[in-house]
C-alpha positions as CSV (number, residue, x, y, z in Angstrom):
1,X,-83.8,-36.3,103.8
2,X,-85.6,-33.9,101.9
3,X,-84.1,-35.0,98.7
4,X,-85.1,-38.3,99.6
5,X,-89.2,-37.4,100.2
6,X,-89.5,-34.7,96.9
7,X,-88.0,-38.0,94.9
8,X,-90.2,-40.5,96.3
9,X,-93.1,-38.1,95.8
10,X,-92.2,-37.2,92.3
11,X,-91.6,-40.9,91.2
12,X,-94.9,-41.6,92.3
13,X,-97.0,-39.0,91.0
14,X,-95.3,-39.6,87.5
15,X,-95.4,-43.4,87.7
16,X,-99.2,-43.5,88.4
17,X,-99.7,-40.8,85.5
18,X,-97.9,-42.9,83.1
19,X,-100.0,-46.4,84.4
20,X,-103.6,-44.2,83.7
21,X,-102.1,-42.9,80.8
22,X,-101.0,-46.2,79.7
23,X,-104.0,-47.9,80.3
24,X,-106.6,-45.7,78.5
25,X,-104.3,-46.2,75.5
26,X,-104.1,-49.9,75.6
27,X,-108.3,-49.5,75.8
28,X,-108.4,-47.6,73.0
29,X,-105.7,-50.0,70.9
30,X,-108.0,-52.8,72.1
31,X,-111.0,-51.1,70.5
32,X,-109.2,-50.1,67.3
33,X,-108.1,-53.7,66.6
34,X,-111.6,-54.9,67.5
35,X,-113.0,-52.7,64.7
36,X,-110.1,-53.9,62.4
37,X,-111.0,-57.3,62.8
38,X,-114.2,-56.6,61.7
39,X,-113.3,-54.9,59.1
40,X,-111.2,-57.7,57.8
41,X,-114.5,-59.4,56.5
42,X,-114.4,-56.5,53.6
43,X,-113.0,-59.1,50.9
44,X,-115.2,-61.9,52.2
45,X,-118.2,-59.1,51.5
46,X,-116.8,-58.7,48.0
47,X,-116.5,-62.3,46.9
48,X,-119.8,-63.1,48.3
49,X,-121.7,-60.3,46.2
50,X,-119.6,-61.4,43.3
51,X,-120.5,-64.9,43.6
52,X,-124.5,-63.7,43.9
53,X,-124.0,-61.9,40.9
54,X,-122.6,-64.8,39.1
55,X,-125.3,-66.9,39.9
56,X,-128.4,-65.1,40.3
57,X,-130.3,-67.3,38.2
58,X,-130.2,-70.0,40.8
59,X,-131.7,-67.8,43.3
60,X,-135.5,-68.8,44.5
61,X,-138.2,-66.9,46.4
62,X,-138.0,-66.8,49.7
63,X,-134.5,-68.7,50.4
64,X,-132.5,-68.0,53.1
65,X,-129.1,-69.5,52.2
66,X,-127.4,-70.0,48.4
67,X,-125.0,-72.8,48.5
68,X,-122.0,-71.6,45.9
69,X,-118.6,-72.9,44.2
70,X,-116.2,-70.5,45.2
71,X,-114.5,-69.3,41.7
72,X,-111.2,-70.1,43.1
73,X,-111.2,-73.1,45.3
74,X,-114.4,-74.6,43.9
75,X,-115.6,-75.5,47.1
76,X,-118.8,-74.6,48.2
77,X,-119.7,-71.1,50.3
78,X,-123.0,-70.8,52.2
79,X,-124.4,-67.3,51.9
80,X,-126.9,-65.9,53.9
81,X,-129.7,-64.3,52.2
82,X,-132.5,-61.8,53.3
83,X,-135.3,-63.6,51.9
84,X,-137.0,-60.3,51.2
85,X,-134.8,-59.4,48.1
86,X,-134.0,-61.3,45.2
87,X,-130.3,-62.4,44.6
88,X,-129.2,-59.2,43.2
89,X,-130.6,-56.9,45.8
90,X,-128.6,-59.6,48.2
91,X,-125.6,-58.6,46.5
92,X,-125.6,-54.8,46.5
93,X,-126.9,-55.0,50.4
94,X,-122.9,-57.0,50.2
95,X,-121.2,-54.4,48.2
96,X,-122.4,-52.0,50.3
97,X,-121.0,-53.3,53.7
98,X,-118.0,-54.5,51.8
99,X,-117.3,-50.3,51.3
100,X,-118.8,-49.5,54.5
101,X,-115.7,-51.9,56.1
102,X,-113.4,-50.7,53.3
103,X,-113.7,-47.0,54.9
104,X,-113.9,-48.1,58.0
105,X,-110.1,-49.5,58.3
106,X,-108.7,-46.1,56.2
107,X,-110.2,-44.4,59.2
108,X,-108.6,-46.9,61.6
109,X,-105.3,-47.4,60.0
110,X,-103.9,-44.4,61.2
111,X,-106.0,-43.7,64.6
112,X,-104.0,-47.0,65.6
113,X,-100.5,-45.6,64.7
114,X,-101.0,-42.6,66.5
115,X,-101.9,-44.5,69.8
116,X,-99.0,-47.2,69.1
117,X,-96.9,-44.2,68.9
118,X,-97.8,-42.7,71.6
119,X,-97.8,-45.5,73.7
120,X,-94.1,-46.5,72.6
121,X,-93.1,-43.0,73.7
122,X,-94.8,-43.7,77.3
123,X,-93.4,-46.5,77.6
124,X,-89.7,-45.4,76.9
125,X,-90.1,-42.5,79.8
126,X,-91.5,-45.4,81.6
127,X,-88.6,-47.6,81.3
128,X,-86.2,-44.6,82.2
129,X,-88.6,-44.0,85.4
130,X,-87.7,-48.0,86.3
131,X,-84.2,-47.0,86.2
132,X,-84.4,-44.2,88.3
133,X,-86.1,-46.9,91.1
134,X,-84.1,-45.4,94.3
135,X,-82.6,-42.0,95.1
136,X,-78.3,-42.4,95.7
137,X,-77.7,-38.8,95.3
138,X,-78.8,-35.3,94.1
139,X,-78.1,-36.6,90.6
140,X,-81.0,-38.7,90.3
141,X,-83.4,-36.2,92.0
142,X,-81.9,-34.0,88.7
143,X,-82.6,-36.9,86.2
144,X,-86.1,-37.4,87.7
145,X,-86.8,-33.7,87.3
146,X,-85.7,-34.0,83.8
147,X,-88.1,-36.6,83.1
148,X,-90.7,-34.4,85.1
149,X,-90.1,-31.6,82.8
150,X,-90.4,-33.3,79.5
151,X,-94.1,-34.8,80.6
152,X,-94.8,-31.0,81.3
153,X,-93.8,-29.7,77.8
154,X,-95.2,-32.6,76.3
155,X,-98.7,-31.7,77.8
156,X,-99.4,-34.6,80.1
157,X,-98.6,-33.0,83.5
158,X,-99.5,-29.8,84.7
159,X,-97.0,-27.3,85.7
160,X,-97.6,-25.6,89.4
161,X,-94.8,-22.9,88.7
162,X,-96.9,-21.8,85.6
163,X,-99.6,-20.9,87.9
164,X,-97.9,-19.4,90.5
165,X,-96.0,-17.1,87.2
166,X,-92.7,-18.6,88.0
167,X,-90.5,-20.2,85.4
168,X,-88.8,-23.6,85.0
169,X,-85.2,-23.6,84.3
170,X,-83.9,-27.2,85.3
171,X,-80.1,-27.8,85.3
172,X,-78.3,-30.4,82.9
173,X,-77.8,-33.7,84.6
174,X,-74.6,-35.7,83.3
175,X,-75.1,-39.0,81.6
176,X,-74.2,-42.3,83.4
177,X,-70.7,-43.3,82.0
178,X,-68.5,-46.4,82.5
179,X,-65.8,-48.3,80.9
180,X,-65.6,-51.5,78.8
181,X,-62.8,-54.0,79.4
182,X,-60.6,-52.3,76.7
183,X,-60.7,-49.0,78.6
184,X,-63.1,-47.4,76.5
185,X,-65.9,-45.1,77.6
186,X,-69.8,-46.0,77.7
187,X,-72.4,-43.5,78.1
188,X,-75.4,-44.1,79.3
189,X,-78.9,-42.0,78.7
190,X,-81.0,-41.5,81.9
191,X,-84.3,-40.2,80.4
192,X,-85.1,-39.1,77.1
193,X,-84.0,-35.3,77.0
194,X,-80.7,-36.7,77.8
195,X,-81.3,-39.6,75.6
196,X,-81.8,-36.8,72.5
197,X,-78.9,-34.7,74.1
198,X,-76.1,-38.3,73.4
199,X,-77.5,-38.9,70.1
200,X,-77.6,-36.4,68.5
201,X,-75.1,-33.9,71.0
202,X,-72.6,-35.4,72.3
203,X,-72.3,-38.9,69.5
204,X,-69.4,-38.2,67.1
205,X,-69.1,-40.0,63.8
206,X,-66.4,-42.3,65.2
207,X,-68.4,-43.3,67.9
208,X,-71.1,-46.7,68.2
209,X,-75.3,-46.4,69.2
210,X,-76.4,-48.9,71.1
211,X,-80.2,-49.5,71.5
212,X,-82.2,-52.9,72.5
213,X,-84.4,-54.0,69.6
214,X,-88.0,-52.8,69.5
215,X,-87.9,-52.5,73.2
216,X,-88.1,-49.1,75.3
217,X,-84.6,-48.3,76.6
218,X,-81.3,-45.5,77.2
219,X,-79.6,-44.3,74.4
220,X,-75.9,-45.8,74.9
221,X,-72.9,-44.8,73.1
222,X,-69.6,-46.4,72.6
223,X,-67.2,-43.8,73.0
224,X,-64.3,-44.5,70.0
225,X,-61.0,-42.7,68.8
226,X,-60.4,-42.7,65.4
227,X,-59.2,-45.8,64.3
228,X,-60.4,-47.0,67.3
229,X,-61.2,-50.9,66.8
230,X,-63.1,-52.1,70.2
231,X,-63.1,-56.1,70.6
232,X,-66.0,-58.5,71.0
233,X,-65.9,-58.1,74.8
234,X,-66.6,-54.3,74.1
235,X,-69.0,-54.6,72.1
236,X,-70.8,-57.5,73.9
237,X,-70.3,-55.4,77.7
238,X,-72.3,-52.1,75.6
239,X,-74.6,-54.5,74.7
240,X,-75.6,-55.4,78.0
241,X,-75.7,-52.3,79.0
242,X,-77.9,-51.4,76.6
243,X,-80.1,-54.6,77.8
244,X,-80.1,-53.6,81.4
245,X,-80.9,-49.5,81.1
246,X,-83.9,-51.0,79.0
247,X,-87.7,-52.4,80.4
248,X,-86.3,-56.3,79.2
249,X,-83.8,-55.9,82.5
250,X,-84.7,-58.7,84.4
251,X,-84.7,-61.2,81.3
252,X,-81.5,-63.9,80.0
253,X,-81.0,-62.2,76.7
254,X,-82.0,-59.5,74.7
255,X,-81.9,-58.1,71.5
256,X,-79.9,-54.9,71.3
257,X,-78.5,-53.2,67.8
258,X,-75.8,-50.8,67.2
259,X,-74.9,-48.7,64.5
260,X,-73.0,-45.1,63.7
261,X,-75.1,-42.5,65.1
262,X,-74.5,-40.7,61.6
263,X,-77.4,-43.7,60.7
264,X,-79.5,-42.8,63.6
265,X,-82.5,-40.2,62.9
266,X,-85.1,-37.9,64.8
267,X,-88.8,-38.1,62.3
268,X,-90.5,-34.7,62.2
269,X,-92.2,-33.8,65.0
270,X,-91.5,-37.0,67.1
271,X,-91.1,-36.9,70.7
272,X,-88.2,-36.8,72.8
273,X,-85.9,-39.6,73.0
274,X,-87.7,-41.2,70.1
275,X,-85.5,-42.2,66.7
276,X,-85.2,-44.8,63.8
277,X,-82.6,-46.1,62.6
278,X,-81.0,-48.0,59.7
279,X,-78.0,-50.5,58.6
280,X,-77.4,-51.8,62.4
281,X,-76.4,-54.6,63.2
282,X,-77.7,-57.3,66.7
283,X,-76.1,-58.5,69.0
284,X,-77.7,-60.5,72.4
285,X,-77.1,-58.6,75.3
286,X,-76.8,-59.7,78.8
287,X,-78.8,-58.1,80.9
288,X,-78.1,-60.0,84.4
289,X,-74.3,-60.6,83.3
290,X,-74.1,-56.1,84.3
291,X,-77.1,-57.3,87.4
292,X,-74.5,-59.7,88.8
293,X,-71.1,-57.7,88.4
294,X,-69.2,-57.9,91.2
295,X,-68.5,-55.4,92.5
296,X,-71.7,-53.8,91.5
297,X,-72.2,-51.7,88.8
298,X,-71.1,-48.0,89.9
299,X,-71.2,-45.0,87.1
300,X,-67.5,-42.6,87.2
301,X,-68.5,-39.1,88.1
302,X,-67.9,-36.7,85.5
303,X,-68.6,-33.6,84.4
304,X,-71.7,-32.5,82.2
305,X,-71.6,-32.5,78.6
């Protein structure tokens, strides 16, 4: 019972922290691509100054607009004019906003991947918060903790036993793990410290990594002897696996990729549970075809890697 009310309260503290968190980054994406639209109009700038310079002698006193041939297309551009200055002052006015726009997108450019970044990572501890939707057992008050304890050292929760001078030392919680019709063993990721702890722990080089395809989800591994060869139906019941321990769990079919987890990689400084990944290969996977297993879908207790 008591289990029941710390989960409850925990799941909802973090999942309304994720949703603010979430939200000012979306705002600030929204603003970043608004500015990069704008500056889009850089190489329109450019042409139209180099089109005034071209053919300042047509220019008159006092016009507003200069009707030109575009030098590629040949068909005709209507530039506004400050009727102030004389063609060449029109175009420097041009050259200048073309840089200003120019600058303004090297500034961007990177502001944007640092909050599409970030916002991937949130969403991957979102999706493993989704997955954690009910409390069963102790287990998932552990896994929950886990993710609890990564937004700490990652700076976006507080930490109450810091204040009080206490220190956090939360247990290991075991991966989910099941078996593929051939008998072979799938483990399953339940937040992203365990996620990191599969890959790039417990993985071996005979072994498969599953992920879905630009979508936030577990880390899944295809447990494999050597000289292990699973079949199709192992490969497509990791798959979707894969697709249902992912935020794409409620639709038909989803992209998920596999490769050996000697191809998978953590970048410098990147987050927990986050990875690229080369030379894998897609499959579809079935997300409802693990939602409507009969009977339902039940993880083998085991003991913690």
């Amino acid at each position: 019972e008591l289990n029941l009310q710390v989960f409850g309260q925990l799941h909802h503290r973090m999942t309304q922290k994720l949703q603010n968190l979430l939200k000012k980054l979306r705002q600030k994406e929204a603003t970043f691509l608004a500015r990069l639209k704008q500056s889009d109009q850089a190489d329109q700038q450019r042409q139209q100054a180099d089109l005034l310079m071209a053919y300042a002698y047509q220019w008159q006193p006092g016009i507003k607009v200069m009707t030109l041939a575009d030098f590629e297309t040949g068909e005709p551009r209507q530039i506004s004019l400050n009727p102030e200055k004389n063609a060449i002052q029109n175009a420097q006015a041009l050259y200048k906003q073309h840089q200003k726009l120019k600058r303004a997108r090297r500034a961007i450019d990177p502001l944007l991947a640092e909050v599409h970044t970030e916002m991937h990572y949130l969403e991957q501890v979102e999706a493993a918060l989704l997955q954690l939707d009910r409390y069963e057992d102790e287990t998932d008050l552990q896994a929950l903790q886990e993710i609890y304890e990564e937004l700490i050292t990652q700076g976006y929760l507080s930490d109450p036993a810091q204040r009080e001078g206490n220190t956090r030392s939360p247990e290991q919680t075991d991966f989910y793990r099941y078996r593929t019709p051939s008998g072979f063993e799938v483990v399953v990721g339940r937040n992203n410290r365990q996620n990191d702890r599969l890959t790039f722990g417990t993985a071996t080089d005979y072994d498969l990594w599953f992920h879905t395809q630009e979508i936030p989800g577990s880390h899944v591994l295809l447990r494999l002897d050597p000289g292990a060869a699973p079949d199709e139906a192992d490969l497509q019941y990791t798959a979707n696996l894969a697709a249902y321990f992912s935020r794409a769990r409620q639709a038909d079919q989803v992209p998920v990729i596999y490769t050996a987890p000697k191809n998978v990689y953590k970048p410098k400084g990147a987050k927990p549970g986050m990875v690229i990944y080369k030379r894998a290969q897609v499959l579809w996977g079935q997300p409802q075809a693990i939602a409507q297993q009969t009977p339902p879908l039940t993880a083998e207790p085991a003991s913690v890697c």
